[in-house]
N, C-alpha and C positions, 0 to 999 in steps of 0.2 A: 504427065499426071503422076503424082507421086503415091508412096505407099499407101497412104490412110484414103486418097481420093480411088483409088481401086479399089480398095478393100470395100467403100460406102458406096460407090457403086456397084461392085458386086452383088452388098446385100438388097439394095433400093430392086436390082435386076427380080435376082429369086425370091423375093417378098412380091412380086408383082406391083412394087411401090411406083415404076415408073411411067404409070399411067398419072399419077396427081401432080399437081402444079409444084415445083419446084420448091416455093416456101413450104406447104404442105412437107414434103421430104426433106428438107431442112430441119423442119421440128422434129419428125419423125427420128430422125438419125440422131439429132442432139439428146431425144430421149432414151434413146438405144443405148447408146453410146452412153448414158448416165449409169444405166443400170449393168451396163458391162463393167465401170469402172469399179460401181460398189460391188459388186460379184468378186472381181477382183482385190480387190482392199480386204473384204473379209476372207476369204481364200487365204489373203499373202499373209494377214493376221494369225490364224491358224499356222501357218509352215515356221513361222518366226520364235526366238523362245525369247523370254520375257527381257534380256536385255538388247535383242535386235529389232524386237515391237518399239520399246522405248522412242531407242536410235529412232527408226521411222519417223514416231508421232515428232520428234522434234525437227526433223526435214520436213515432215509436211507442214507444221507449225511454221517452222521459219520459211515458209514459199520455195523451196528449193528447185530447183530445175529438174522438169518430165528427165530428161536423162541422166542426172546425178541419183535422182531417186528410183529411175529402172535398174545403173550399173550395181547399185545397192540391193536391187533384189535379186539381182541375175550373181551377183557373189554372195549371197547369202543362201537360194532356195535354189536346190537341186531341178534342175530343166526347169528352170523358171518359164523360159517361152513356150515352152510344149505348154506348161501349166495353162499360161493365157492361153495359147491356142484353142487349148480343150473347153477354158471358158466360154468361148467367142463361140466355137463351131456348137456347144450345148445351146447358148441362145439363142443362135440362128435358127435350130433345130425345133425349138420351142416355137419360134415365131412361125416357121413355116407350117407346123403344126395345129396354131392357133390359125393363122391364115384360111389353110386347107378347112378345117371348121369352120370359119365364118363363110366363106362361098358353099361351103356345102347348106348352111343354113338357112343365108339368103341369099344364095345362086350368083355370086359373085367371078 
């Protein structure tokens, strides 16, 4: 099992997601995983100064490769990974949050 297949199980576990049918968490996670990206993007927009935003937009523009465009931010933004981490563990945090409300609301 590789890194990201842990990590999306891990969260399907502590979300209590894996009770629903497997497509069900397939959306689920694809949408997660959407809003962690842009969480990210704006974040790494912020740490960046106007000519390493640039640089970026024209890697993302040209389709560049998930790891040409991480080495770029991990030598650009100071603890770039903690960065993400803190993102990831903040949405988690949200969700399980949200979760814990919804069963409390309708006894889930």
């Amino acid at each position: 099992m590789n890194k990201n297949s842990v990590l999306q199980q891990t969260i399907i576990e502590e979300l209590g997601l894996n009770t629903l049918p497997q497509e069900k968490q397939d959306e689920l996670m694809a949408k997660m995983a959407e809003v962690i990206v842009k969480r990210i993007y704006l974040e790494t927009m912020e740490s960046l100064n106007e000519t390493d935003r640039e640089e970026l937009v024209k890697m993302l523009d040209a389709k560049a490769e998930p790891e040409q465009v991480e080495n770029f931010l991990k030598g650009k933004i100071e603890n770039y990974e903690e960065v993400v981490k803190k993102i990831i563990e903040g949405f988690k945090g949200e969700m399980k949050d949200a979760s814990g409300k919804f069963d409390e609301k309708y006894g889930g």
